[in-house]
N, CA, C and O atoms as a printed pandas DataFrame, in Angstrom:
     atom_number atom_name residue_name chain_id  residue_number  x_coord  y_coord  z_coord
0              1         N          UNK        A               1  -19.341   27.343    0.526
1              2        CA          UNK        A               1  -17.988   26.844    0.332
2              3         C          UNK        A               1  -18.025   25.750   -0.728
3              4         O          UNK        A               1  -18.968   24.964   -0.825
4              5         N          UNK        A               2  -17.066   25.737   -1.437
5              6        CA          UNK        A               2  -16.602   24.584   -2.463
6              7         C          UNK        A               2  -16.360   23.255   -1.609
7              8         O          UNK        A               2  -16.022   23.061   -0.442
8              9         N          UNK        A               3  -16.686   22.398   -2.719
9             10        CA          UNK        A               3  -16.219   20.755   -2.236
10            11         C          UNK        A               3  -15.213   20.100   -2.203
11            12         O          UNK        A               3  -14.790   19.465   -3.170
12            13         N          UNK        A               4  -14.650   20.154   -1.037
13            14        CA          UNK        A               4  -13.390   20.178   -0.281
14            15         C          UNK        A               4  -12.950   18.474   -0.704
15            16         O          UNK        A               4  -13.513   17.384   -0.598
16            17         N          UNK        A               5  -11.313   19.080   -1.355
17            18        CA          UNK        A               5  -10.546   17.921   -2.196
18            19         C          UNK        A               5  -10.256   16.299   -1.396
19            20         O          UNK        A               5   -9.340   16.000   -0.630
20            21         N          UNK        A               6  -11.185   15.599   -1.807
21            22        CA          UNK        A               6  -10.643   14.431   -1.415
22            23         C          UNK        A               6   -9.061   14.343   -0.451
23            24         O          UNK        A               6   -8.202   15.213   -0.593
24            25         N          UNK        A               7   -8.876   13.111    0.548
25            26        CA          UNK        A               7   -6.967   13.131    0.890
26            27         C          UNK        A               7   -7.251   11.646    0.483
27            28         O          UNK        A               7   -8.334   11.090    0.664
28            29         N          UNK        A               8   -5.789   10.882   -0.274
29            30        CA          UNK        A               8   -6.025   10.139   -0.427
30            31         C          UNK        A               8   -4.730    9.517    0.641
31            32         O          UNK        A               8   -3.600   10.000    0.574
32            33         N          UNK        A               9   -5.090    8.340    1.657
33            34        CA          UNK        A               9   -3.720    8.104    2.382
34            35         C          UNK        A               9   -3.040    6.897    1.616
35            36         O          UNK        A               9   -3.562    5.918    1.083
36            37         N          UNK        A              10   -1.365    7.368    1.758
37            38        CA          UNK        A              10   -0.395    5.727    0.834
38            39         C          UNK        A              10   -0.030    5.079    2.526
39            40         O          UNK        A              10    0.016    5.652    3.615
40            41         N          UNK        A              11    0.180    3.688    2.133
41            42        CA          UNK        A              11    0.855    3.165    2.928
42            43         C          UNK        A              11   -0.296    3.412    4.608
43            44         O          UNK        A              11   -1.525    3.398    4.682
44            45         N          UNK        A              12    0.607    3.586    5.575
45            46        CA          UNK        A              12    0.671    3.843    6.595
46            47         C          UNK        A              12    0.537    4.689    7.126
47            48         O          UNK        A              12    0.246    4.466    8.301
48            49         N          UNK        A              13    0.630    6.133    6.743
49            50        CA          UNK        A              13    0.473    7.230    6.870
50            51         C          UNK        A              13   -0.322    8.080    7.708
51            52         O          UNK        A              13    0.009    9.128    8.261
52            53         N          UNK        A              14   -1.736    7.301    7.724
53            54        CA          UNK        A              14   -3.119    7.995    8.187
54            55         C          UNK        A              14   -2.953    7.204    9.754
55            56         O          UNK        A              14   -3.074    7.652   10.895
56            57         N          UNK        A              15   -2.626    5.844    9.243
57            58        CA          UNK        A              15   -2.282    5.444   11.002
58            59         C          UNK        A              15   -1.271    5.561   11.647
59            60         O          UNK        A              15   -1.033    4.756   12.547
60            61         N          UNK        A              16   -0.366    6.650   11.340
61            62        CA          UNK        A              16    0.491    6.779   11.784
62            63         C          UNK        A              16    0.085    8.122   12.486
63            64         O          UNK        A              16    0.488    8.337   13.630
64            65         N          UNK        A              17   -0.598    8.907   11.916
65            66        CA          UNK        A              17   -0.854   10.043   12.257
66            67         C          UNK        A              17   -1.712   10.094   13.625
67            68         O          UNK        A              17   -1.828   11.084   14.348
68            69         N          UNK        A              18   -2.119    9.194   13.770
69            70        CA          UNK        A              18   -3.193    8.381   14.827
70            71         C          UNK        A              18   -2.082    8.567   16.040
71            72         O          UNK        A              18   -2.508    9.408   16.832
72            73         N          UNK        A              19   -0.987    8.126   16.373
73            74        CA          UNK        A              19   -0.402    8.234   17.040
74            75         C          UNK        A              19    0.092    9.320   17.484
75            76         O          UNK        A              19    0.725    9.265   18.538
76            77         N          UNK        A              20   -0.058   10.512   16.837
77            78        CA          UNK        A              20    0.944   11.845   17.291
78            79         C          UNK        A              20   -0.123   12.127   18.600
79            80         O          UNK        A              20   -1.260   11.742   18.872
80            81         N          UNK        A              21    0.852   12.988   19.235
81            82        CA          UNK        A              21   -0.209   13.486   20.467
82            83         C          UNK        A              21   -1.427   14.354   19.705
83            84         O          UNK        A              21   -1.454   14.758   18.543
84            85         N          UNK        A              22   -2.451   14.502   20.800
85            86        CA          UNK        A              22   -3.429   15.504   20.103
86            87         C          UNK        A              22   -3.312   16.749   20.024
87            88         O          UNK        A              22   -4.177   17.278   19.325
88            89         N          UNK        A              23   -2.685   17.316   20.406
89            90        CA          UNK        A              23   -2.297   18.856   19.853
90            91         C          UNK        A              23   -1.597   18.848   18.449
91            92         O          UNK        A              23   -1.861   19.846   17.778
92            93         N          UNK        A              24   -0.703   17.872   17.821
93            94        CA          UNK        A              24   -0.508   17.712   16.691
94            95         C          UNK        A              24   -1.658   17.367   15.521
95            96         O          UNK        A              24   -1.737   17.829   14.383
96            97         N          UNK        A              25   -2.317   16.626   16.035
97            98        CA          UNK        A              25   -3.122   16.074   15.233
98            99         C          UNK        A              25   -4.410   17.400   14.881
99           100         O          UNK        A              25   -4.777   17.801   13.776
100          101         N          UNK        A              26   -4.835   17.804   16.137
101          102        CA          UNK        A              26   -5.716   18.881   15.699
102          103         C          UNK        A              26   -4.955   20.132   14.659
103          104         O          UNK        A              26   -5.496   20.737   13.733
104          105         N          UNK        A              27   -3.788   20.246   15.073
105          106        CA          UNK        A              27   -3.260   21.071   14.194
106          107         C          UNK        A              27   -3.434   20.630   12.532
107          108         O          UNK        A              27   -4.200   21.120   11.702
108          109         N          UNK        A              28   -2.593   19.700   12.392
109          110        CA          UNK        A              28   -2.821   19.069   11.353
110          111         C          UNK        A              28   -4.043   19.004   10.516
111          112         O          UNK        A              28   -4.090   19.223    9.305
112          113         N          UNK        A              29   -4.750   18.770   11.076
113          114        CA          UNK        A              29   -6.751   18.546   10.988
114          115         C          UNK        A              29   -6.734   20.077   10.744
115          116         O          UNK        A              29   -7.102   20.362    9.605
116          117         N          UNK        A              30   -6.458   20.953   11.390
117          118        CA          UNK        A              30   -6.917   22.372   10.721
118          119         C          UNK        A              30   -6.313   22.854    9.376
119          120         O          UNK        A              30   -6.759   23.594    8.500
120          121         N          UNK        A              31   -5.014   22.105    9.528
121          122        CA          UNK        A              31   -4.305   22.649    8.106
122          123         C          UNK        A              31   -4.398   21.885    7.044
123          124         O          UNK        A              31   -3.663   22.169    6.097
124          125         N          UNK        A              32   -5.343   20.692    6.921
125          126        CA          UNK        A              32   -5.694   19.956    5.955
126          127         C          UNK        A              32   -6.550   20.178    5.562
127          128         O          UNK        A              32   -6.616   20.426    4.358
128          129         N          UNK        A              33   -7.837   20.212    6.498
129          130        CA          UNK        A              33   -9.496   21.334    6.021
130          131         C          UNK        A              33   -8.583   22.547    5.186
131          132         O          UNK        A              33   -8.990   22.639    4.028
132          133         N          UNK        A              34   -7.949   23.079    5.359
133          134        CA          UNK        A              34   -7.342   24.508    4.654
134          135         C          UNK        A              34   -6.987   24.014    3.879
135          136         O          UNK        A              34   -8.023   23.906    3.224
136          137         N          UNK        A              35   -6.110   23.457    3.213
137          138        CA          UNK        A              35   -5.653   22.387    2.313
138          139         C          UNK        A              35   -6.689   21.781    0.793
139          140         O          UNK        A              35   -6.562   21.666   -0.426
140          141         N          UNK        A              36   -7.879   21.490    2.059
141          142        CA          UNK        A              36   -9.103   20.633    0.986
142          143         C          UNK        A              36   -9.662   21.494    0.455
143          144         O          UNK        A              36  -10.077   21.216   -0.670
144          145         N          UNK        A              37   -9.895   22.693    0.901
145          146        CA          UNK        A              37  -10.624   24.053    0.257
146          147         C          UNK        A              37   -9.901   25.233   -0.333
147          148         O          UNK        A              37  -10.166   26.430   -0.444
148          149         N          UNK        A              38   -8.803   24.393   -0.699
149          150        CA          UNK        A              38   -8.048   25.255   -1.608
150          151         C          UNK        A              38   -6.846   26.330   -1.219
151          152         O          UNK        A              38   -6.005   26.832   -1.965
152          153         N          UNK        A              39   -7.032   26.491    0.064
153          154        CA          UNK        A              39   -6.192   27.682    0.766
154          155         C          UNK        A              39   -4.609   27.279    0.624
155          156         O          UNK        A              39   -4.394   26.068    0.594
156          157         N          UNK        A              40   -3.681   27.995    0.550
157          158        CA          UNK        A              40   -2.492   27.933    0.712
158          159         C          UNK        A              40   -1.912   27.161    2.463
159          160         O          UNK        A              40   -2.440   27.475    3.529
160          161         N          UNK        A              41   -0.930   26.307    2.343
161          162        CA          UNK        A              41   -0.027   26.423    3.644
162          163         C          UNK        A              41    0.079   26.674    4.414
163          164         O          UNK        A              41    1.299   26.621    4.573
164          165         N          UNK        A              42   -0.663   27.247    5.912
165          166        CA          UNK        A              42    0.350   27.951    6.926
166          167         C          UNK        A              42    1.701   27.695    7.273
167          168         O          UNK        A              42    2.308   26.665    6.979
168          169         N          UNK        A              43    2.110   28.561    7.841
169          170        CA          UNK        A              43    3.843   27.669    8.023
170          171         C          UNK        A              43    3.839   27.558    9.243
171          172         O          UNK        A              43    3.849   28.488   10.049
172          173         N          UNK        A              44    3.819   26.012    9.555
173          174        CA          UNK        A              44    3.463   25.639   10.653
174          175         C          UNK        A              44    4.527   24.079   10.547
175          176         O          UNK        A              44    4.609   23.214    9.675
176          177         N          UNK        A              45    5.261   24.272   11.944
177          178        CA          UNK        A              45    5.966   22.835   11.618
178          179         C          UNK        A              45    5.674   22.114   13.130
179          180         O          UNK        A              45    6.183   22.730   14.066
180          181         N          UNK        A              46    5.105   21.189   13.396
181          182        CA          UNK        A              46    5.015   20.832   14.398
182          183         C          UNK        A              46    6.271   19.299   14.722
183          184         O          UNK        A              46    6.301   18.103   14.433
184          185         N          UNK        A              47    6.856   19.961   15.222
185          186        CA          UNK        A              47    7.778   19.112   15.219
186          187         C          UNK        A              47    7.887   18.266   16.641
187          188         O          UNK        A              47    7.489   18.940   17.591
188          189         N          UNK        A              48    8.231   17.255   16.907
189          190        CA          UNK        A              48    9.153   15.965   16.039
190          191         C          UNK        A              48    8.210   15.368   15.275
191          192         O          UNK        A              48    8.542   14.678   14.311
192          193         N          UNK        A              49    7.292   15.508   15.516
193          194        CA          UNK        A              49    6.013   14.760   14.309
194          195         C          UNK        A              49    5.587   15.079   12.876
195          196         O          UNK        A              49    4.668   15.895   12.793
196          197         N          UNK        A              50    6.133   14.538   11.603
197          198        CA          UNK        A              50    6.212   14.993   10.533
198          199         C          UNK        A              50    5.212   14.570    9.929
199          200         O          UNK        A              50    4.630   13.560   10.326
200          201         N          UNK        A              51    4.721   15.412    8.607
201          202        CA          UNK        A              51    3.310   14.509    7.547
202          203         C          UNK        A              51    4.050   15.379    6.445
203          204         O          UNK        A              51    4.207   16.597    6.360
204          205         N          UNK        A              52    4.494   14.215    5.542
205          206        CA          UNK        A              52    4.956   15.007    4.463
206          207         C          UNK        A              52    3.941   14.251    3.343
207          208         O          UNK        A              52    3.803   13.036    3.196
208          209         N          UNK        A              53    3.107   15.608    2.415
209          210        CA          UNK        A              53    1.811   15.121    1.409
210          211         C          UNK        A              53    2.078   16.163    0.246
211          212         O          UNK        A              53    2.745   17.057    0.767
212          213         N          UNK        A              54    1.950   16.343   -0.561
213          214        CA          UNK        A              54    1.506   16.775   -1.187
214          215         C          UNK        A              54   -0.119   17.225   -2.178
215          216         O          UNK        A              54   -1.021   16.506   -2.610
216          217         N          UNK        A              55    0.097   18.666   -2.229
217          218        CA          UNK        A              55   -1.458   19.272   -3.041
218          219         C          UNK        A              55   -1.199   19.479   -4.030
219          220         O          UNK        A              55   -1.779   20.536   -4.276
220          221         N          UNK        A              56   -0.607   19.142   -4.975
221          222        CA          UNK        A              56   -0.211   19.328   -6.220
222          223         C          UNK        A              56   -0.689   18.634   -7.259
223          224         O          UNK        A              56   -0.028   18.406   -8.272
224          225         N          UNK        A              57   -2.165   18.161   -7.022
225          226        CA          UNK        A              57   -2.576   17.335   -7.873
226          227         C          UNK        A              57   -4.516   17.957   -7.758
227          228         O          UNK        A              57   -5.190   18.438   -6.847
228          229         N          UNK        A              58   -4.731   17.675   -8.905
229          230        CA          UNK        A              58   -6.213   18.140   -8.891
230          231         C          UNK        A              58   -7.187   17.451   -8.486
231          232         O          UNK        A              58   -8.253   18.052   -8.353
232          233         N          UNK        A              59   -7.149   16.299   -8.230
233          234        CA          UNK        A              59   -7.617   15.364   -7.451
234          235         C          UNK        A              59   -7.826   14.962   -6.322
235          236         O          UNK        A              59   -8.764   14.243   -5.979
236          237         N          UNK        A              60   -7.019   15.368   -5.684
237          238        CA          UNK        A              60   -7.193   14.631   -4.160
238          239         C          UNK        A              60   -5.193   15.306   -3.350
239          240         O          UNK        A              60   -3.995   15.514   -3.545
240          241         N          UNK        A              61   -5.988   15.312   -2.725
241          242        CA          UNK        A              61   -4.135   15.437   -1.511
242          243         C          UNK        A              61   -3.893   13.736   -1.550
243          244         O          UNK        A              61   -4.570   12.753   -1.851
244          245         N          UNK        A              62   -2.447   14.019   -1.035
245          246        CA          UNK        A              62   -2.007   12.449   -1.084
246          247         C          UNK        A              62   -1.182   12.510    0.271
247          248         O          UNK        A              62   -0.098   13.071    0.435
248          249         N          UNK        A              63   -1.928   11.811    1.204
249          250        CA          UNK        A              63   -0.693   11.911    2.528
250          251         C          UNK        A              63    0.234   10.536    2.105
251          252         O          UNK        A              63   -0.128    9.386    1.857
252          253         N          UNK        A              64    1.328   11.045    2.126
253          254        CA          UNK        A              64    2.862   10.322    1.630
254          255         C          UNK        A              64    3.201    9.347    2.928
255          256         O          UNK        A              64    3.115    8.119    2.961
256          257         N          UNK        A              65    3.609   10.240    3.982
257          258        CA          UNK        A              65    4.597    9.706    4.946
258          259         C          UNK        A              65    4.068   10.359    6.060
259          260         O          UNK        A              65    3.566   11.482    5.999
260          261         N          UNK        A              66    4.191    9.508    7.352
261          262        CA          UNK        A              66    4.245   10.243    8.679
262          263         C          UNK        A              66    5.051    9.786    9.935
263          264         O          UNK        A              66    4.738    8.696   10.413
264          265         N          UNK        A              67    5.950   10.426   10.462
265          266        CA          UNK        A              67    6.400    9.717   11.461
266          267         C          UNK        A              67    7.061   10.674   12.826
267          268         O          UNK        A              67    6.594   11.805   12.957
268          269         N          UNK        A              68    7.497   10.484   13.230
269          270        CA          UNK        A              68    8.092   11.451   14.085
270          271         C          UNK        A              68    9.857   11.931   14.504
271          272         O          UNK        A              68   10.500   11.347   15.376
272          273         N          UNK        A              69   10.135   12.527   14.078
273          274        CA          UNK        A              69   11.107   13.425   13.849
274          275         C          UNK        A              69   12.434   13.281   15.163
275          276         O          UNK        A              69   12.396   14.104   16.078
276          277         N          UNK        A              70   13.657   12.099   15.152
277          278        CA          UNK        A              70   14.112   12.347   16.213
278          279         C          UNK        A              70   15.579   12.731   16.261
279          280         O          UNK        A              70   16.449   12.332   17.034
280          281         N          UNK        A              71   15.671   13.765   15.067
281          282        CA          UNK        A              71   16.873   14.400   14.699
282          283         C          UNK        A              71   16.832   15.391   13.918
283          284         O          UNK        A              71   16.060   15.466   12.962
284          285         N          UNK        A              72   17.862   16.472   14.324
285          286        CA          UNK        A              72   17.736   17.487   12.939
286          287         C          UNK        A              72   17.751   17.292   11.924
287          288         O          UNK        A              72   17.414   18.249   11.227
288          289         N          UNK        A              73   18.124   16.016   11.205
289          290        CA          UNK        A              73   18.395   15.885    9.648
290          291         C          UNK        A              73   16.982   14.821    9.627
291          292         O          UNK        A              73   16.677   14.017   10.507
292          293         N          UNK        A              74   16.389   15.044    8.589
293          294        CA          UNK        A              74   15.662   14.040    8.548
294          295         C          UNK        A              74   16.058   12.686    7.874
295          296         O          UNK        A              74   16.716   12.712    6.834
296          297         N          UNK        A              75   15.672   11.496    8.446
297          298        CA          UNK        A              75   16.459    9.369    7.702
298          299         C          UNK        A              75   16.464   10.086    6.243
299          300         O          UNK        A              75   15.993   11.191    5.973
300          301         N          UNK        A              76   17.090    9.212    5.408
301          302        CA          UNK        A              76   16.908    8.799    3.650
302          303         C          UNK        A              76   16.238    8.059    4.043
303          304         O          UNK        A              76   15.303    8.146    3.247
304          305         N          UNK        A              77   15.976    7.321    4.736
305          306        CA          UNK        A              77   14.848    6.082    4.704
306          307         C          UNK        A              77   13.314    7.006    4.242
307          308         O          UNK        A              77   12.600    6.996    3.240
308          309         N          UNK        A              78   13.281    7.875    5.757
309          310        CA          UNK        A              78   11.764    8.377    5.530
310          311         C          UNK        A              78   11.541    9.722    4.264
311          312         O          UNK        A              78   10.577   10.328    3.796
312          313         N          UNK        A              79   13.092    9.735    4.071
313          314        CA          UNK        A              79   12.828   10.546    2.613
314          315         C          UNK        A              79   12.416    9.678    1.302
315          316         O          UNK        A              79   11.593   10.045    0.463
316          317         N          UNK        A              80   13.101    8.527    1.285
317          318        CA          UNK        A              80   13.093    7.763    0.328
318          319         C          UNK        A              80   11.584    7.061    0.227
319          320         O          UNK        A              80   11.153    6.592   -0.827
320          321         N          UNK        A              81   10.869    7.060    1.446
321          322        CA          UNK        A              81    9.599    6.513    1.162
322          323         C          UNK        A              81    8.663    7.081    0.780
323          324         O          UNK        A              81    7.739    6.556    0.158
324          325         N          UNK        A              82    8.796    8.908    1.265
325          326        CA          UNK        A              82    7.845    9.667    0.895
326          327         C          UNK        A              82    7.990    9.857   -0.815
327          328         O          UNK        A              82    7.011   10.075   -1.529
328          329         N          UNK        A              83    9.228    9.748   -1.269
329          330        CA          UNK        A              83    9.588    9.531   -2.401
330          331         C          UNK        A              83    9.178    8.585   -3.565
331          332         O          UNK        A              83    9.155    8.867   -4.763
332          333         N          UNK        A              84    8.863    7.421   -2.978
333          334        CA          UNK        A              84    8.735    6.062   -3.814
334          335         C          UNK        A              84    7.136    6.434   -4.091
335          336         O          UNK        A              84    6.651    6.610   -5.208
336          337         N          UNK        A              85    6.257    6.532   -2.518
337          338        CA          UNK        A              85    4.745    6.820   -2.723
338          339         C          UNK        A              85    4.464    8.061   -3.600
339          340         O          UNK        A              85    3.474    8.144   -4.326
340          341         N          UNK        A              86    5.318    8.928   -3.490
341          342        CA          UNK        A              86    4.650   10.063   -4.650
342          343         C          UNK        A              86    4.754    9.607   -5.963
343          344         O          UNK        A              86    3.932    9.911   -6.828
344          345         N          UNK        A              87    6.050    8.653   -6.223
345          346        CA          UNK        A              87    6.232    7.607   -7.505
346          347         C          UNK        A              87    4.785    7.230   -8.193
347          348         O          UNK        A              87    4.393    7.532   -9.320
348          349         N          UNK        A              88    4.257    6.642   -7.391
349          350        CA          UNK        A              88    3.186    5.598   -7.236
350          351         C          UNK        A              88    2.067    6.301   -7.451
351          352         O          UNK        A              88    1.168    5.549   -7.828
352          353         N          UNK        A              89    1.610    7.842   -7.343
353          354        CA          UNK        A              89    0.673    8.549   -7.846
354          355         C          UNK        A              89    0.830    8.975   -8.958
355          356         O          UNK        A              89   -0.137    9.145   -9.701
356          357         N          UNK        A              90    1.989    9.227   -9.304
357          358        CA          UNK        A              90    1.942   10.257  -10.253
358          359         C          UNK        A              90    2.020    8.909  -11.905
359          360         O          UNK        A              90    1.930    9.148  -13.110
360          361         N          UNK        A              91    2.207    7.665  -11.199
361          362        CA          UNK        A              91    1.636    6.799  -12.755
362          363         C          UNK        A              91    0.468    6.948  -13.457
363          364         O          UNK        A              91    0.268    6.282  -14.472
């Protein structure tokens, strides 16, 4: 196997993720190993607990935002932050 892409965490993110129950988190953990080695997405939403990152960079994943989900629409707040931190990479 190839050498699986760096994640780089912004903010709060990684300890936030700390908090989801563990069935989220292992999920997560499987779809990020998939992630680091190049594989596409599953479509997998584990909800109310969100990780919004992006792989769109050749470098490294970037976990953005994480928090947990307690409405159908998701805040502008937690849009706006995952927003500002992707800002902040892509300088």
């Amino acid at each position: 196997m190839d050498e699986l892409k760096p994640v780089e965490w912004l903010g709060t993110s990684r300890t936030d993720i700390r908090t989801f129950p563990d069935k989220v988190r292992q999920l997560f953990g499987t779809e990020l190993m998939a992630l680091q080695a190049g594989y596409n997405p599953a479509d997998w939403k584990p909800i109310p607990d969100i990780v919004i990152y992006t792989a769109n960079f050749a470098d490294a994943i970037y976990g953005l935002h994480a928090f947990r989900k307690k409405s159908q629409k998701t805040s502008r707040r937690d849009i706006e932050l995952a927003r500002s931190r992707l800002k902040l990479i892509k300088r």
